[in-house]
N, C-alpha and C positions, 0 to 999 in steps of 0.2 A: 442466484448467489450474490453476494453484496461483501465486501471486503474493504475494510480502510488501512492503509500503511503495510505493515506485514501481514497482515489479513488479504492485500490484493493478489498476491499472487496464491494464496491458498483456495481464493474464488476463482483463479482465472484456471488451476488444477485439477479442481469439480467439474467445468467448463471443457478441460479438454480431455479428463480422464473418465467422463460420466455423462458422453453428451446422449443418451437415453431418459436422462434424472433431470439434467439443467438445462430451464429451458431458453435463460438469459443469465449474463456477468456483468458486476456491475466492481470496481475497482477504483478505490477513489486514494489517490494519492499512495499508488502502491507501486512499489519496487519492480525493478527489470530483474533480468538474470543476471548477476553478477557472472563477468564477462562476456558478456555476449559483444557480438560482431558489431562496428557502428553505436556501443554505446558507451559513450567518458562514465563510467559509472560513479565515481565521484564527482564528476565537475560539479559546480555550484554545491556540493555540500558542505555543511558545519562544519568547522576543524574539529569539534570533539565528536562528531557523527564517523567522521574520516579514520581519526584517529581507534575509536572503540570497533569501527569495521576493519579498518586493517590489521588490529588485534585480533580479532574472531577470525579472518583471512591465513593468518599465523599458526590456527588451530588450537582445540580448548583449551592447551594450556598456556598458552599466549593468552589468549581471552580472562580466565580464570584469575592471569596474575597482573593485566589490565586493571580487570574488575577490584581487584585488592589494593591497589596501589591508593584507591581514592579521589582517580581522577574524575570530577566532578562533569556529567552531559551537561550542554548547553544549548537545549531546543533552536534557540535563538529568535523565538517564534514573533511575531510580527506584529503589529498593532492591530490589524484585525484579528488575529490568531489570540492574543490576550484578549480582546472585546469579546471572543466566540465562550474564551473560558468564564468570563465574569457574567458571561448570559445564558445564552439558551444550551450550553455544554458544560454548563459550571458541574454539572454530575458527576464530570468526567475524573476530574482527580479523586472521587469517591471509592471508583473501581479499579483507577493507576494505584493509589496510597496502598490498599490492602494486596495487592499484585504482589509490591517489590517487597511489602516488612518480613514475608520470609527471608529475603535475601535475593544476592542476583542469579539464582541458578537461572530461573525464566528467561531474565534476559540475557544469558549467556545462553541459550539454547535455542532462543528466536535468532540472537545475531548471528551463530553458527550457522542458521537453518538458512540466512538471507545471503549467502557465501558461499553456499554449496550447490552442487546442479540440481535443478526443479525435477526431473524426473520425465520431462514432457515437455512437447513444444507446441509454444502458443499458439503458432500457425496453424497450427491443428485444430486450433477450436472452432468448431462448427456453429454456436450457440451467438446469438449477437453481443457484443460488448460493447458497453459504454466504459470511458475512462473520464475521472475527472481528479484535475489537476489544477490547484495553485500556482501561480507565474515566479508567488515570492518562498515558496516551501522551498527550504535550505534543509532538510529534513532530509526529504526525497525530492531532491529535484526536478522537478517539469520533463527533463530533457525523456527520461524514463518511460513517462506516461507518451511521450511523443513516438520514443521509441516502441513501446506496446501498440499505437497507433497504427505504425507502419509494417507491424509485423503480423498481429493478429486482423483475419479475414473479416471484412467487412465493420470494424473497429469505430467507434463515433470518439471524439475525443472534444471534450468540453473543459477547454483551460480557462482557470477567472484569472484574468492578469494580475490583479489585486488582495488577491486571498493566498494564506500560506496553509502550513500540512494542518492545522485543527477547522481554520475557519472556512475550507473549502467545503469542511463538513455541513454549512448552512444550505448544499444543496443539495442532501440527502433528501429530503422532500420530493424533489423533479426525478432525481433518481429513481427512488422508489414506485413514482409513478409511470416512469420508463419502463421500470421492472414490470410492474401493474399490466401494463399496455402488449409486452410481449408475453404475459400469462394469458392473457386476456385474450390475445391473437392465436397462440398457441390450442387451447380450450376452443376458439371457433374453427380451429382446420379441423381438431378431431374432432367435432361433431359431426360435419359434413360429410 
């Protein structure tokens, strides 16, 4: 499973709720448990990340009349983070653009979803993980992925001090080959 931003704890949930199916997680610049023990859940983030989370936090109709007000996100994404979108990720506002032109239900219903209890605890996950994390994502903070680090069993944590929440996605590639590596290990136990 492979998950980026709010997609990482959805992978790290197959991980701990499927570990029959998942043979590796891979979570790249994704979210802790809002509230969890030991973690500033906001520190270092965006003031309009903070703000549209502590609306969602308030519950959907807090979030809903957030959402109406008009106050504008502000990634605030980072010099590598715009280099990722103008190159090898420029697809990516292709599949964000037609996302949000219905409107904001979607993302009133992820932000809800990243505020509420997971359902599962990471500790539990049997499956190996990798996390990786940008030093400068204001998005989702580092501290997060450090915290998943220390919590989830046997956890690899690969932060680019230099990359923020889009362009740490350049290391999907290694990722994927990580993933690759424990199919791949996985497939030689059960032969044997």
């Amino acid at each position: 499973m492979l998950g980026h931003s709010g997609g990482g704890p959805h992978a790290l949930a197959c991980g701990a709720l499927l570990p029959d199916r998942v043979l590796a997680v891979v979570s790249s610049a994704g979210l802790g448990p809002y509230g969890a023990d030991g973690l500033d859940w906001f520190a270092g983030m965006v003031p309009s990340g903070v703000a549209s989370l502590r609306a969602a936090a308030a519950g959907r109709a807090a979030k809903e009349k957030f959402e109406a007000s008009g106050v504008e996100y502000d990634p605030a994404f980072t010099p590598p983070d715009l280099a990722a979108l103008a190159g090898e990720w420029s697809w990516f506002d292709s599949v964000v653009g037609p996302a949000i032109q219905a409107g904001p239900g979607g993302l009133i219903d992820d932000d809800l979803a990243y505020v509420s209890p997971w359902g599962f605890d990471p500790a539990r996950i049997t499956a190996p993980v990798l996390l990786l994390h940008g030093g400068r994502d204001g998005v989702v903070p580092a501290a997060h992925g450090e915290w998943l680090a220390r919590i989830c069993p046997g956890a690899e944590l690969r932060r680019y001090p230099e990359d923020g929440h889009i362009s740490v996605l350049t290391h999907a590639e290694s990722a994927l080959e990580w993933l690759r590596g424990r199919a791949d290990a996985a497939g030689a136990a059960d032969r044997r």
